[in-house]
N, C-alpha and C positions, 0 to 999 in steps of 0.2 A: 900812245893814246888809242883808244877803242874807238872808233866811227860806230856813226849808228845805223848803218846797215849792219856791223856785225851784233850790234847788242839787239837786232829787230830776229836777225836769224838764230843767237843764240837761246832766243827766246821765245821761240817761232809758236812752237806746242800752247805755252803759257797763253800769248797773247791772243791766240784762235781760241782758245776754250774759253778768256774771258768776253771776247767777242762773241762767242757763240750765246754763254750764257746770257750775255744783257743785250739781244736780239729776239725781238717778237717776231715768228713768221705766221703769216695768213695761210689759209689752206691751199692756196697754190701754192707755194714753197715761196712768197716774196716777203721780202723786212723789211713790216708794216711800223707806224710811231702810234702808240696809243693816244687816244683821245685825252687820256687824262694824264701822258705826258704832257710837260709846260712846252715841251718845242714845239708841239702841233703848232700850237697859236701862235709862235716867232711870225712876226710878220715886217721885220726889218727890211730883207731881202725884197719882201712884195712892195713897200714904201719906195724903195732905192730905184726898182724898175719903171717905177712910175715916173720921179724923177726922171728919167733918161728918159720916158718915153715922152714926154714934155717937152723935152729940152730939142729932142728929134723932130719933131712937129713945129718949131719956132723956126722961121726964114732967120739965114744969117746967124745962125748959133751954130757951133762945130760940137761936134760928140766925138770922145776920141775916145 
């Protein structure tokens, strides 16, 4: 059976160029997310922190 560490190395070339290509960088060399991708606006993760930061602020509530 293959692991997938070896199907990640024997593929190593492929999976960088496609990385590469669906990668916006800014002019400092950082990868940026266009605005007019849909992830921008993802805002699950921002809802969920909220959540917990709630929960952290209640006497008598544990956060784990």
């Amino acid at each position: 059976m293959t692991s997938f560490r070896d199907v990640l190395n024997q593929n190593r070339r492929n999976i960088e160029a496609a990385a590469l290509r669906n990668t916006h960088v800014n002019e400092d060399g950082y990868a940026t997310i266009s605005k007019s991708d849909p992830w921008f606006y993802e805002d699950e993760w921002d809802t969920h922190y909220e959540e917990l930061t709630k929960a952290e602020h209640r006497p008598g509530v544990a956060v784990s």
